[in-house]
gemmi code that builds the backbone of each chain (N, CA, C; Angstrom):
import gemmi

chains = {
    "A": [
        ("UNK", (167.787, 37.497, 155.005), (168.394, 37.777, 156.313), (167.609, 37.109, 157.415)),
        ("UNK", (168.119, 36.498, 158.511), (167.618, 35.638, 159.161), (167.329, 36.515, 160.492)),
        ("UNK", (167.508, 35.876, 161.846), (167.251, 36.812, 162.886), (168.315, 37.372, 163.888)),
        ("UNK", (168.422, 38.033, 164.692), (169.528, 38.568, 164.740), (169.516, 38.763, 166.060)),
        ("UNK", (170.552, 37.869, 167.238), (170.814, 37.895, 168.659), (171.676, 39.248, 168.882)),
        ("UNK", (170.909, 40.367, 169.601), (172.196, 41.136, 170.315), (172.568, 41.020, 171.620)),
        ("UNK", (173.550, 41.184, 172.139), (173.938, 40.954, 173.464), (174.612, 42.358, 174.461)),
        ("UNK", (174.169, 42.454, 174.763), (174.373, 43.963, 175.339), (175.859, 43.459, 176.150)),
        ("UNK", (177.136, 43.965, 175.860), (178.244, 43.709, 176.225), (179.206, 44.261, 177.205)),
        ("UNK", (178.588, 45.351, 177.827), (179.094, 45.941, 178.847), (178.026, 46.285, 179.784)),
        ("UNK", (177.077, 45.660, 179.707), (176.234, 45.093, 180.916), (176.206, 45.296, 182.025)),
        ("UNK", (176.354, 46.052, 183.397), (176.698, 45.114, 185.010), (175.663, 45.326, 185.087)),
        ("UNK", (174.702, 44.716, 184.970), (173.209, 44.442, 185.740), (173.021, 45.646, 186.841)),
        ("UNK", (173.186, 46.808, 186.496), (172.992, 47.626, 188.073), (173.633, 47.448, 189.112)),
        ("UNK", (174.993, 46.560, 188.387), (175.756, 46.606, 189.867), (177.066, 46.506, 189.823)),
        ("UNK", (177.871, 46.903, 190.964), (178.762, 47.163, 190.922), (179.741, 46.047, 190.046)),
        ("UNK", (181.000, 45.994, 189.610), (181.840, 44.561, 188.805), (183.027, 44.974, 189.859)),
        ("UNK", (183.003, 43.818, 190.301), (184.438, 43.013, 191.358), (185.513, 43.309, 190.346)),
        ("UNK", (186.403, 43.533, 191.357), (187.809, 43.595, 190.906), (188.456, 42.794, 189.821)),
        ("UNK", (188.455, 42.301, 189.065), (189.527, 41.057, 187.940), (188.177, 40.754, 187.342)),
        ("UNK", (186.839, 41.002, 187.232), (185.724, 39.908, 186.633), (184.774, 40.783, 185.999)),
        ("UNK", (184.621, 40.281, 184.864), (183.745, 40.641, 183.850), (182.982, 41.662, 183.996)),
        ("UNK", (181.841, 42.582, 183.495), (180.663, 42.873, 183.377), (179.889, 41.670, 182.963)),
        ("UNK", (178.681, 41.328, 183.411), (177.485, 40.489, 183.449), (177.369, 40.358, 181.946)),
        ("UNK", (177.341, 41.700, 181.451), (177.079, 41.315, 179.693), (178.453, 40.247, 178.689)),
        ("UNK", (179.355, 40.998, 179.643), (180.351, 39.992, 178.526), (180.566, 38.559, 179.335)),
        ("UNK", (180.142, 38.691, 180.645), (180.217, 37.148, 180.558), (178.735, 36.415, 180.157)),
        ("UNK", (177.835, 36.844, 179.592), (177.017, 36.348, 178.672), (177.567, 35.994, 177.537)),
        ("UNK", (178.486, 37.033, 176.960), (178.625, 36.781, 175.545), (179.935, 35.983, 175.388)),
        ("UNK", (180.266, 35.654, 176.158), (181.468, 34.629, 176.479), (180.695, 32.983, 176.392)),
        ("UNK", (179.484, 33.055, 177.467), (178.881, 32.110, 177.595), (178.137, 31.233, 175.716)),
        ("UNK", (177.942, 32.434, 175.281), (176.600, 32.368, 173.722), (177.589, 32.317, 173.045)),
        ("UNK", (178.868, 32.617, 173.019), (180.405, 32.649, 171.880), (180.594, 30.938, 172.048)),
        ("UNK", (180.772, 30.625, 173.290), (181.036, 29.366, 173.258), (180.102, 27.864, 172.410)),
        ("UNK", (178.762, 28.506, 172.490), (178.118, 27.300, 171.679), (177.269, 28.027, 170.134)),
        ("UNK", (177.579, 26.999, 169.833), (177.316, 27.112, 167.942), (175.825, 27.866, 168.116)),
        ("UNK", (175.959, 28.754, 167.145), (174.892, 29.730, 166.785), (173.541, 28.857, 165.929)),
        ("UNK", (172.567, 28.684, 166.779), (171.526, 28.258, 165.756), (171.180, 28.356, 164.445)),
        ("UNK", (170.511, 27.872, 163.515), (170.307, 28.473, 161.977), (169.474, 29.301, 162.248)),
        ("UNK", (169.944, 30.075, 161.434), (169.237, 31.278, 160.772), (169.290, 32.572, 161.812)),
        ("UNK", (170.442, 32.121, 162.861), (170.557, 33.422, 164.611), (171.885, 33.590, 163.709)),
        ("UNK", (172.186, 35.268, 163.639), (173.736, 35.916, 163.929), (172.926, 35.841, 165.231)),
        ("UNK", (174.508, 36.347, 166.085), (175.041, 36.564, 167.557), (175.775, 38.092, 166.980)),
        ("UNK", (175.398, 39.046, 167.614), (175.995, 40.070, 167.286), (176.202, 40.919, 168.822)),
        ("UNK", (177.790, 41.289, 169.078), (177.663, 42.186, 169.885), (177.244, 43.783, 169.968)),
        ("UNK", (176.911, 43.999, 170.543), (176.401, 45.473, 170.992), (177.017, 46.587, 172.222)),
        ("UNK", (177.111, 47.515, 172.122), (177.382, 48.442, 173.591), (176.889, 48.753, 174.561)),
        ("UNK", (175.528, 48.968, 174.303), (174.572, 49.392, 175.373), (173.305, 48.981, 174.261)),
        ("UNK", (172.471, 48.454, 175.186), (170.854, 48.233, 174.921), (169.892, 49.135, 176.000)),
        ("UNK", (170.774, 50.279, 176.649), (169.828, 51.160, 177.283), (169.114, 50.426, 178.795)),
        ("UNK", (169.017, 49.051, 178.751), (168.101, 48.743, 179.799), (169.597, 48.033, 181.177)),
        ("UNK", (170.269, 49.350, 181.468), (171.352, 49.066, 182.335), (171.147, 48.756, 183.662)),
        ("UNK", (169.461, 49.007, 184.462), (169.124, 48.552, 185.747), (169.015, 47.112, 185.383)),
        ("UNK", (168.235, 46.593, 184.238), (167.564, 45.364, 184.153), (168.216, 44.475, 183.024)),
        ("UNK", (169.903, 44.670, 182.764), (170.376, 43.765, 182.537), (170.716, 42.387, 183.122)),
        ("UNK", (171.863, 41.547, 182.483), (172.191, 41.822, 181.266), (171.382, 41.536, 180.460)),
        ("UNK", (171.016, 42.241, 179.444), (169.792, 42.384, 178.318), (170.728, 42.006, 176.889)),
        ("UNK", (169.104, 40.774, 176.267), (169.456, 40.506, 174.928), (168.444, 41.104, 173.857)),
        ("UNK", (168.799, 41.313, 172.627), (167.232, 42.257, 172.123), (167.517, 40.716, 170.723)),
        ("UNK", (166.234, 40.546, 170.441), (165.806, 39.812, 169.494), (164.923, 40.617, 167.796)),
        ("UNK", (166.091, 40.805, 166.687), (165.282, 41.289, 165.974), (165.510, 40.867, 164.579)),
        ("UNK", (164.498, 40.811, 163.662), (164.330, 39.824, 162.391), (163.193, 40.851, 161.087)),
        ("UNK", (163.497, 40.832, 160.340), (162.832, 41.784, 158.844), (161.724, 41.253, 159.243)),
        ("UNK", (160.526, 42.626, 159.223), (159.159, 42.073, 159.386), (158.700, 41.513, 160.247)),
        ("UNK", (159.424, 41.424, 161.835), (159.213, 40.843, 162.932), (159.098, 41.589, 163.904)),
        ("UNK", (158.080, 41.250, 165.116), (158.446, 41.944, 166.413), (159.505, 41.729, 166.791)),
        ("UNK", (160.396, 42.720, 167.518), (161.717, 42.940, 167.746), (160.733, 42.566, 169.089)),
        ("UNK", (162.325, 42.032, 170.411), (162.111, 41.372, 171.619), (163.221, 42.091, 172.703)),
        ("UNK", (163.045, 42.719, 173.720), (164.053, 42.879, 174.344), (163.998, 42.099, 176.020)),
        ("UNK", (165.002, 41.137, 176.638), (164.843, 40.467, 177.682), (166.032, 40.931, 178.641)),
        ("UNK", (165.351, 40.661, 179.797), (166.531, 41.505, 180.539), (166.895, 40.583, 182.451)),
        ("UNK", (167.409, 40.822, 182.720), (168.010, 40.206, 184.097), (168.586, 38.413, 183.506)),
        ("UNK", (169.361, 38.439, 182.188), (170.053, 37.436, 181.552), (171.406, 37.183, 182.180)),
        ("UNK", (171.499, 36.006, 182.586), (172.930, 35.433, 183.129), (173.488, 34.075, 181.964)),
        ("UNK", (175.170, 34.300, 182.251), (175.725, 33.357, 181.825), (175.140, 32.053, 181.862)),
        ("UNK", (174.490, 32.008, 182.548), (173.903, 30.277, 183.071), (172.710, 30.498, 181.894)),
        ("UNK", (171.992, 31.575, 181.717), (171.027, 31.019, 180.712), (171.317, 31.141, 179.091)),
        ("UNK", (172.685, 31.087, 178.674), (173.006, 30.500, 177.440), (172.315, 29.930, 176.387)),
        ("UNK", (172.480, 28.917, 177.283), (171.654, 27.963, 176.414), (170.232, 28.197, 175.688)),
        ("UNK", (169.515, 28.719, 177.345), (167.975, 28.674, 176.981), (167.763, 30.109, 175.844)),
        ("UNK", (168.950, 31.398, 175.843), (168.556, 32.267, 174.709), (169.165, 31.914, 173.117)),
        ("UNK", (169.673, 30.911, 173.504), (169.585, 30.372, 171.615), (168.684, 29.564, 171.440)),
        ("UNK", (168.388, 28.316, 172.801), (166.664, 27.868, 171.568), (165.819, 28.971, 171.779)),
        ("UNK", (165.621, 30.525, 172.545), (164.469, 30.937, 172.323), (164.792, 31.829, 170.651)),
        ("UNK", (166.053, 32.244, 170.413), (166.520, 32.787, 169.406), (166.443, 32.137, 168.532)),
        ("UNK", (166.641, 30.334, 168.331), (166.182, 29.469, 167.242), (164.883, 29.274, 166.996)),
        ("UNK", (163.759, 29.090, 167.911), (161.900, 29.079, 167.896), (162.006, 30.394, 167.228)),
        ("UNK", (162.304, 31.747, 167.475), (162.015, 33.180, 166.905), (162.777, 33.049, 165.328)),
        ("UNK", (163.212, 32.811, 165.057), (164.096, 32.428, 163.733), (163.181, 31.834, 162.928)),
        ("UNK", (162.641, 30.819, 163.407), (161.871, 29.814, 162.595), (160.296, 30.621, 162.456)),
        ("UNK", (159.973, 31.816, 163.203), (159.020, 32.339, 162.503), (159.190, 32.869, 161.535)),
        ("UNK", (158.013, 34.229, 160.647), (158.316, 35.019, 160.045), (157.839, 36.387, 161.002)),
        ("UNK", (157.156, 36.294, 161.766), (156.801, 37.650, 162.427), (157.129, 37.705, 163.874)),
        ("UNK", (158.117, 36.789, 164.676), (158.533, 36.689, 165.472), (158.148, 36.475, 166.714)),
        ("UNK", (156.428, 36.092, 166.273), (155.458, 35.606, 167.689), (155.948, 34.149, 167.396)),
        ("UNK", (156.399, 33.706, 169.065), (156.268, 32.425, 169.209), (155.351, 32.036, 170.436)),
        ("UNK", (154.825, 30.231, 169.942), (153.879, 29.893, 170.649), (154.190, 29.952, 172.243)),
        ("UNK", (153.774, 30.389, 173.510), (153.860, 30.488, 174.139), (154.551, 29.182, 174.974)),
        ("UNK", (154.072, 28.187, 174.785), (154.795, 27.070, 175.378), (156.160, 26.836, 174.581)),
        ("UNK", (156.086, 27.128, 173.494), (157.622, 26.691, 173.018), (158.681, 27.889, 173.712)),
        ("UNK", (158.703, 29.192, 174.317), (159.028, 29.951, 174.905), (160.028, 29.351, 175.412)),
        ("UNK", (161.460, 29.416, 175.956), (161.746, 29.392, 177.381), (161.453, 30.198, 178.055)),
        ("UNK", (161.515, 29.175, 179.330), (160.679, 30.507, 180.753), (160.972, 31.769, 180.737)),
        ("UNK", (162.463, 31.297, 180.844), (162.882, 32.754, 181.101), (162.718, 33.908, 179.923)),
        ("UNK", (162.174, 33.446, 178.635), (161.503, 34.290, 177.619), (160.092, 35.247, 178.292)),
        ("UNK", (159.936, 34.059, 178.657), (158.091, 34.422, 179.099), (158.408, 35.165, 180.723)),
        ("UNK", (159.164, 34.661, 181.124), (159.202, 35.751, 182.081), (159.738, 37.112, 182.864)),
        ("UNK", (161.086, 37.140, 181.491), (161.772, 38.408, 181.705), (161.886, 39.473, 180.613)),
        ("UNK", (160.158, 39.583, 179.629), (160.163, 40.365, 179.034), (160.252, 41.468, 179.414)),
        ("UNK", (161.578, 42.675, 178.625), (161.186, 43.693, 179.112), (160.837, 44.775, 178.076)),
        ("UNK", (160.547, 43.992, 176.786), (159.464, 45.189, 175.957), (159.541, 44.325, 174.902)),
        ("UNK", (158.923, 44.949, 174.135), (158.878, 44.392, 172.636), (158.365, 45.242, 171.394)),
        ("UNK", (158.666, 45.469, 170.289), (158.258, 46.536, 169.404), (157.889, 45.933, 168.216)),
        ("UNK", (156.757, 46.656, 167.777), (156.010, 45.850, 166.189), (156.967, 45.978, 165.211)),
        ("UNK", (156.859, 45.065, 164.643), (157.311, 45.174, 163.212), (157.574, 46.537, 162.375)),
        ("UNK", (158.793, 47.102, 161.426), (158.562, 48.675, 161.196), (157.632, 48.501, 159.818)),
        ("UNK", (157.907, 47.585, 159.359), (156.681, 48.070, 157.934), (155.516, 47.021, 157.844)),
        ("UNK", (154.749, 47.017, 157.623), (153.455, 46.612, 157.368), (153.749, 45.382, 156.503)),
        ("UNK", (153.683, 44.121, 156.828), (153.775, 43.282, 155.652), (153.296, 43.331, 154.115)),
        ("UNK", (152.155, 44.181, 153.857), (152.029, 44.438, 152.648), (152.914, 45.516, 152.010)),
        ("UNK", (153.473, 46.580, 152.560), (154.602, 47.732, 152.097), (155.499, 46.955, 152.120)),
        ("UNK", (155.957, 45.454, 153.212), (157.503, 45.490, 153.110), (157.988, 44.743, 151.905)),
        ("UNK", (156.923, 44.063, 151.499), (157.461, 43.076, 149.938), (157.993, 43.901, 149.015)),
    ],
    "B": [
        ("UNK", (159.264, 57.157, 154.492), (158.379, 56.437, 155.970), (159.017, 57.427, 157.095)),
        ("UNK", (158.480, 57.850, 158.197), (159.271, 58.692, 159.086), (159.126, 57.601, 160.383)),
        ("UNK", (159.071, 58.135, 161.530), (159.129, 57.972, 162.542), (157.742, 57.410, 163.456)),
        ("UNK", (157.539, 56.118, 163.673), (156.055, 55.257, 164.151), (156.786, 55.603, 165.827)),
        ("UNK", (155.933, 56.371, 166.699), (155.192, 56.558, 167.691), (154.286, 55.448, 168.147)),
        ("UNK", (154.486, 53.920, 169.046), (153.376, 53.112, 169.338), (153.201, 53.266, 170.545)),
        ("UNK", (151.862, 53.554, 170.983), (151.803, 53.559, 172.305), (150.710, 52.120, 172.535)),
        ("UNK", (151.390, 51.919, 173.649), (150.760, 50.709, 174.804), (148.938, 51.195, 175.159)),
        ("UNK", (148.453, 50.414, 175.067), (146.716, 51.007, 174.758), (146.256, 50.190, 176.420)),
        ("UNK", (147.370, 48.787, 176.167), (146.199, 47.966, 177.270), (146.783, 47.934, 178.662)),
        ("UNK", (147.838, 48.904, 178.840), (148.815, 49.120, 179.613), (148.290, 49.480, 181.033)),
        ("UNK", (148.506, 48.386, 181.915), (147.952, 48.773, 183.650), (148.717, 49.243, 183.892)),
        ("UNK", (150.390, 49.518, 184.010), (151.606, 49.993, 184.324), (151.233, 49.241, 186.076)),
        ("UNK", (150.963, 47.609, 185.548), (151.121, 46.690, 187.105), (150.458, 46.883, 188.121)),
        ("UNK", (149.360, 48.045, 188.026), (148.832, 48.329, 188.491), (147.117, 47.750, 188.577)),
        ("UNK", (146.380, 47.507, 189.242), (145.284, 47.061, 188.944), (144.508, 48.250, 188.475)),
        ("UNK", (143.389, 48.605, 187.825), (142.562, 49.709, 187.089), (141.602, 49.929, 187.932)),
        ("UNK", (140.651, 50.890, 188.307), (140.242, 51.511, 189.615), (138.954, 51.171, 188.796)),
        ("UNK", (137.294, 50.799, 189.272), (136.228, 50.347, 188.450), (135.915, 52.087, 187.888)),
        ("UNK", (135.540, 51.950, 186.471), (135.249, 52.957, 186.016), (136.915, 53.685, 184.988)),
        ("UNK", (137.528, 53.552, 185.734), (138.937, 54.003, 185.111), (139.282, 53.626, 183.700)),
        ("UNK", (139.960, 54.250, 182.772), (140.741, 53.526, 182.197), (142.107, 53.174, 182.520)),
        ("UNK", (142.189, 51.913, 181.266), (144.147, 51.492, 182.036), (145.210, 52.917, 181.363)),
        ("UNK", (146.229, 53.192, 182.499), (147.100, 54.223, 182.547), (147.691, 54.326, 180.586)),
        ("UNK", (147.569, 53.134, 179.887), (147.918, 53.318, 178.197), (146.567, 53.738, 177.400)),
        ("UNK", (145.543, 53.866, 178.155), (144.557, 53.927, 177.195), (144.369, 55.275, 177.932)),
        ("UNK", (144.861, 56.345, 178.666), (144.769, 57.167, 179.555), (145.468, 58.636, 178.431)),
        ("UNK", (147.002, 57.427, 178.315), (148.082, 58.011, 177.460), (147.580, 58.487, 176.060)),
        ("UNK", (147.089, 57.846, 175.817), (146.830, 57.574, 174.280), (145.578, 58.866, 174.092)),
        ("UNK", (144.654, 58.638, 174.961), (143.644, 60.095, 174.803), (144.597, 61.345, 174.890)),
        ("UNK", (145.437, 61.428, 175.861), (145.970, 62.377, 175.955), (147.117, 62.959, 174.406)),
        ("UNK", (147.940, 61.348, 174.445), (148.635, 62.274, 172.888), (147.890, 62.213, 171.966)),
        ("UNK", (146.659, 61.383, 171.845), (145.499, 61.732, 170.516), (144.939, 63.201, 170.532)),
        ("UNK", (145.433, 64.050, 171.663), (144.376, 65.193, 171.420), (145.404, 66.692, 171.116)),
        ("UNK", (146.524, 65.936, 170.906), (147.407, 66.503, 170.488), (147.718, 66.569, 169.243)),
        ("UNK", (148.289, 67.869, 168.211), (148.708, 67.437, 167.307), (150.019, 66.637, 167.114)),
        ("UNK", (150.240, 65.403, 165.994), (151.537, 64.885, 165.912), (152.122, 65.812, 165.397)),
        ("UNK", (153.488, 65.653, 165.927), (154.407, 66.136, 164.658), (154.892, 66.040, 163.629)),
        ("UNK", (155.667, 66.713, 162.761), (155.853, 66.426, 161.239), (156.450, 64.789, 161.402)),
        ("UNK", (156.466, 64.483, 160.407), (157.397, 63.127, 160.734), (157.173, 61.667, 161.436)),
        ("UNK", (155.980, 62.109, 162.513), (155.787, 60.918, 163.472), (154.258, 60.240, 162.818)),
        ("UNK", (154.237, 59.112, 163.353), (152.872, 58.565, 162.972), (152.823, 57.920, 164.473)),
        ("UNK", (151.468, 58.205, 164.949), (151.298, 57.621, 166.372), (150.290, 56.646, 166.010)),
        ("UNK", (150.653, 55.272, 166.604), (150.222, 54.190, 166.619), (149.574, 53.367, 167.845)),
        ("UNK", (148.768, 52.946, 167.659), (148.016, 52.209, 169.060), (147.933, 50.844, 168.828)),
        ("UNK", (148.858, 50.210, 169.909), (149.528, 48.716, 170.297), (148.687, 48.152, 171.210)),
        ("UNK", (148.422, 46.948, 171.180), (147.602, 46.023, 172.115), (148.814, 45.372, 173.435)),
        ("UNK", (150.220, 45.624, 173.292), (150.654, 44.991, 174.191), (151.953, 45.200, 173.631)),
        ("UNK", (153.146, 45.924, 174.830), (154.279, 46.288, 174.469), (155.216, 45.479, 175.045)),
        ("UNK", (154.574, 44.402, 176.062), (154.823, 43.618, 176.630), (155.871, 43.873, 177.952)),
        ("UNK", (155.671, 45.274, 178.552), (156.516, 45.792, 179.694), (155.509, 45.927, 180.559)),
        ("UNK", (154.442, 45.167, 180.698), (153.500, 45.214, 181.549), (153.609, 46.056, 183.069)),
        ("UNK", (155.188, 45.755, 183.514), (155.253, 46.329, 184.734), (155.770, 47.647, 184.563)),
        ("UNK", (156.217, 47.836, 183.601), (156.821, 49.089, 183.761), (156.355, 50.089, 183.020)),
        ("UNK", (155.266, 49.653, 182.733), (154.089, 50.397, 181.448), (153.782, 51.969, 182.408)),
        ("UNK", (153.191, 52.384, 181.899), (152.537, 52.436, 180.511), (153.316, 52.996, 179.341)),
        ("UNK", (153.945, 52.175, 178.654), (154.932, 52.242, 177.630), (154.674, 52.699, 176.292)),
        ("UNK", (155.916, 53.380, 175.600), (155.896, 53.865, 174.594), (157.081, 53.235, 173.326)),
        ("UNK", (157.004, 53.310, 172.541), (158.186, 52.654, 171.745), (158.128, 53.483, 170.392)),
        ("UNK", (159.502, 53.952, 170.048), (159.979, 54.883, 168.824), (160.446, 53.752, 167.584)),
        ("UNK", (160.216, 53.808, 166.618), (160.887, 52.983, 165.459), (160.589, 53.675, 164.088)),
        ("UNK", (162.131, 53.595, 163.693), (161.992, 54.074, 162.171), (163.096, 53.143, 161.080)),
        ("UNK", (162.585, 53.376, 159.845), (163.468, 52.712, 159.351), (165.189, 52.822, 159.474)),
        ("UNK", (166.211, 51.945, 159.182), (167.271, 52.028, 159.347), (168.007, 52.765, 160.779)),
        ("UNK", (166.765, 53.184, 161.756), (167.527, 53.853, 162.795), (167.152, 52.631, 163.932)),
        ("UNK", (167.639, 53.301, 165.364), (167.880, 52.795, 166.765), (166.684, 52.794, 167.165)),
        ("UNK", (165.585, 51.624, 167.841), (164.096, 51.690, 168.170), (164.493, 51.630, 169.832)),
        ("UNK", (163.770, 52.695, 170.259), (163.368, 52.693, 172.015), (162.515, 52.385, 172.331)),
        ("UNK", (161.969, 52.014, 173.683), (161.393, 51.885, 174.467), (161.337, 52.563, 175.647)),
        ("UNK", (160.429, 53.463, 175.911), (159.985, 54.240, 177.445), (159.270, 53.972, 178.319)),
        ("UNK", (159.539, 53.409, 179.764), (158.602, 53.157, 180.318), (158.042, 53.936, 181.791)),
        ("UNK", (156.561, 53.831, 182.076), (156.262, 54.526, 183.633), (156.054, 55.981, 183.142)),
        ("UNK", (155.649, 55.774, 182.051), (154.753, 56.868, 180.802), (153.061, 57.181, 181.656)),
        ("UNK", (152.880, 58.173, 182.081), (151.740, 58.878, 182.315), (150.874, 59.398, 181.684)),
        ("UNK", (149.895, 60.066, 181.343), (149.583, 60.918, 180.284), (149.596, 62.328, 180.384)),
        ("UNK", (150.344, 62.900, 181.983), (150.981, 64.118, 181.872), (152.135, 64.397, 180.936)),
        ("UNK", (152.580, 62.637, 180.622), (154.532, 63.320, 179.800), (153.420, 63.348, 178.477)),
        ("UNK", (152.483, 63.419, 177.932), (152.014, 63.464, 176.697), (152.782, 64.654, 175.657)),
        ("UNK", (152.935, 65.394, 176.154), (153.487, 66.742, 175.352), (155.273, 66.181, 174.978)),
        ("UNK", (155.641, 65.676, 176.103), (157.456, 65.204, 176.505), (157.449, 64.880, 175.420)),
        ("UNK", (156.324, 63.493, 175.086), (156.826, 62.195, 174.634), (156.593, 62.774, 173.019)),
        ("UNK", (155.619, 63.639, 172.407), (155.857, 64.157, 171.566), (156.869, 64.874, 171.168)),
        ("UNK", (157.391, 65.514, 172.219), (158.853, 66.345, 171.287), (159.809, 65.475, 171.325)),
        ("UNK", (160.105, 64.121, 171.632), (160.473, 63.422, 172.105), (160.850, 62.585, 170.975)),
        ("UNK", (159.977, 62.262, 170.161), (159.477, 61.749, 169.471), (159.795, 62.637, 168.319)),
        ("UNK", (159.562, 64.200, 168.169), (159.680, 64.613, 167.214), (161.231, 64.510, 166.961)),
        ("UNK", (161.740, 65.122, 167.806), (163.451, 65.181, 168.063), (164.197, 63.501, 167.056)),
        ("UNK", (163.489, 62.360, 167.951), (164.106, 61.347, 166.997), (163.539, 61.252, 165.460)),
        ("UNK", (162.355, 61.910, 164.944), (162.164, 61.657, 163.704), (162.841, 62.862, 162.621)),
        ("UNK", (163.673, 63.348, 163.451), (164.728, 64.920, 162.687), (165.868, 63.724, 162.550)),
        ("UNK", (166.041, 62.954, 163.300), (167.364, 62.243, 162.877), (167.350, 61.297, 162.012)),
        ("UNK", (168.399, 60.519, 161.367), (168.356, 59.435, 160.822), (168.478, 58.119, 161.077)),
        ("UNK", (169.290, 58.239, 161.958), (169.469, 56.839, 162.849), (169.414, 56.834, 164.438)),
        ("UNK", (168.108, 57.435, 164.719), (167.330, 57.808, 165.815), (168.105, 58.023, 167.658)),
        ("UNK", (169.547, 58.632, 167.224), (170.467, 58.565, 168.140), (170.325, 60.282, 168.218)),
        ("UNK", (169.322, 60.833, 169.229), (168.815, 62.095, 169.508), (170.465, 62.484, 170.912)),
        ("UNK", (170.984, 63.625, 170.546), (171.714, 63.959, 171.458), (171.250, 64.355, 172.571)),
        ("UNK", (171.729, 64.011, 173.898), (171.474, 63.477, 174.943), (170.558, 65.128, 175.637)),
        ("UNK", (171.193, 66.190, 175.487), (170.591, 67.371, 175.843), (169.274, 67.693, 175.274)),
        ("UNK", (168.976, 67.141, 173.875), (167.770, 67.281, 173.430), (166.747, 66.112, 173.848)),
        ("UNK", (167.130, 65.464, 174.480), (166.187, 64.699, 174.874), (165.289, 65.190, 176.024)),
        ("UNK", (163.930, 64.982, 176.008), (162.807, 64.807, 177.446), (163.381, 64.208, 178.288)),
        ("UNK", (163.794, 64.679, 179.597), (163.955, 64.041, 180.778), (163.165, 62.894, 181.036)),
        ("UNK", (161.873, 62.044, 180.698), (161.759, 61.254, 180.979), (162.031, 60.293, 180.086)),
        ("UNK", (162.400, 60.677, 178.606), (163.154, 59.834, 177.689), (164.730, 59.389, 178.526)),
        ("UNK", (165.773, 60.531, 179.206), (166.718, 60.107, 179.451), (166.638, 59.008, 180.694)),
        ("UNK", (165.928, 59.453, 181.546), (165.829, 58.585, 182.956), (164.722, 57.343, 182.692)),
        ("UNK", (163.706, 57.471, 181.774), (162.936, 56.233, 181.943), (162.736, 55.190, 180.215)),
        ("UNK", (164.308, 55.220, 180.107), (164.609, 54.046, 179.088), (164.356, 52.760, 179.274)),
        ("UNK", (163.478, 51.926, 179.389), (163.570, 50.497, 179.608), (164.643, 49.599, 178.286)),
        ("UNK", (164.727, 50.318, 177.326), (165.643, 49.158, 175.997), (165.777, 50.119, 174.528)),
        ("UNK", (166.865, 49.634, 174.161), (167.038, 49.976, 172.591), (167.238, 49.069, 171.998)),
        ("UNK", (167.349, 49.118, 170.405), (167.449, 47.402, 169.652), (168.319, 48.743, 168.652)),
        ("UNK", (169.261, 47.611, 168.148), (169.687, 48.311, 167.141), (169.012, 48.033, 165.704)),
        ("UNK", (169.442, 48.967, 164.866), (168.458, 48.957, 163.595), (168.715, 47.477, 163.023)),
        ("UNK", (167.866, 47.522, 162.205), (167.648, 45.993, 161.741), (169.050, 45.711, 160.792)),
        ("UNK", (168.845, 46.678, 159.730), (170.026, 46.862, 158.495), (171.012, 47.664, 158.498)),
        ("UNK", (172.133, 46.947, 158.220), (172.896, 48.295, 158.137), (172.833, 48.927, 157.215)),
        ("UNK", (173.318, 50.291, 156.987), (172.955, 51.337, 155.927), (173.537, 50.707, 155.024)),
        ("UNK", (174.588, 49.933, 154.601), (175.522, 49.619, 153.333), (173.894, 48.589, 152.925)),
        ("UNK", (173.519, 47.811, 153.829), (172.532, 46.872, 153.270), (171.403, 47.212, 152.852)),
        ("UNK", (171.164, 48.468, 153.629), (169.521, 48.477, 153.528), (169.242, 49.766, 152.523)),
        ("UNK", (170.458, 50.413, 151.610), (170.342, 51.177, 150.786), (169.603, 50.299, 149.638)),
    ],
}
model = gemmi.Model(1)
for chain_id, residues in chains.items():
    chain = gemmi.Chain(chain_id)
    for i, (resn, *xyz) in enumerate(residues, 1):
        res = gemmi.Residue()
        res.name, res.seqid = resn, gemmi.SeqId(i, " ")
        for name, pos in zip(("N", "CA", "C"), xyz):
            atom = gemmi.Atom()
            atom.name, atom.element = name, gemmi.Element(name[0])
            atom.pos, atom.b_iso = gemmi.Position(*pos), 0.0
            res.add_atom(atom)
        chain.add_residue(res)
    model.add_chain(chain)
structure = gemmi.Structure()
structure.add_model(model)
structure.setup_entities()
């Protein structure tokens, strides 16, 4: 099993949604639907990721990996959360090198959680 | 395996540390260390939960269930965050009904990730 993009899909970033137009989360996932899923990323939707002030939030999680949760995500940054979802893929424990990051990785963390089993229990 | 309790150790909660002080996670951590855990939980001490600002953070994870994140954790909620904690390790897929939750579990959610596996898989 490879790593696994969620997209929090009913999203409004803490704010109100205009008349005829999206929540923030689904026009993310409108945006990440549109371009081909990296190897080894599902794209999976979700309902709520809980972090509803500091959406729209994507959570990053992979067997034996720190799970990633990022938050104040817009349609416009598409792009940059599948290469950070393709660099996290290509680990096994889901630290990536800091410069290979996109920015907006490195700068809109809003948590992150260890791994649940111990690499020696999880084999 | 039950229910891993990690708390944030190096956690300023954005705050700068007063000389002599410890940081507000290493504050936390004396406080639920001097507590007993509850059945079920294993409390864990993290070098970096990576919610720096919204620290001093806590994060719930168990197998096959829903992992949280709490943030702007004191070491007065020390007792909260234990029943808190105990409450999600009674469940299975760590979705604690909303009345049994600690008030600062309901109001100071920073993120959830959904479980890694689904139950059909991860049986």
């Amino acid at each position: 099993m490879g790593a696994r993009l969620h997209i929090c899909m009913t999203c409004k970033a803490g704010l109100p949604v205009p008349e005829g137009e999206k929540p923030m989360g689904a026009q993310l996932w409108d945006a990440i639907s549109a371009l081909p899923a990296p190897e080894g990323v599902e794209v999976i939707a979700v309902d709520c990721l809980s972090a509803c002030n500091t959406g729209a939030a994507v959570a990053l999680s992979m067997k034996g990996a720190w799970s990633y949760v990022y938050g104040r995500m817009t349609a416009e940054n598409a792009a940059d959360i599948l290469a950070g979802a393709e660099a996290y893929a290509r680990t096994t424990d889901g630290l990536v090198a800091w410069r290979e990051r996109p920015v907006i990785f490195r700068k809109q963390s809003l948590a992150r959680i260890p791994p649940l089993l111990d690499p020696a229990v999880e084999a």
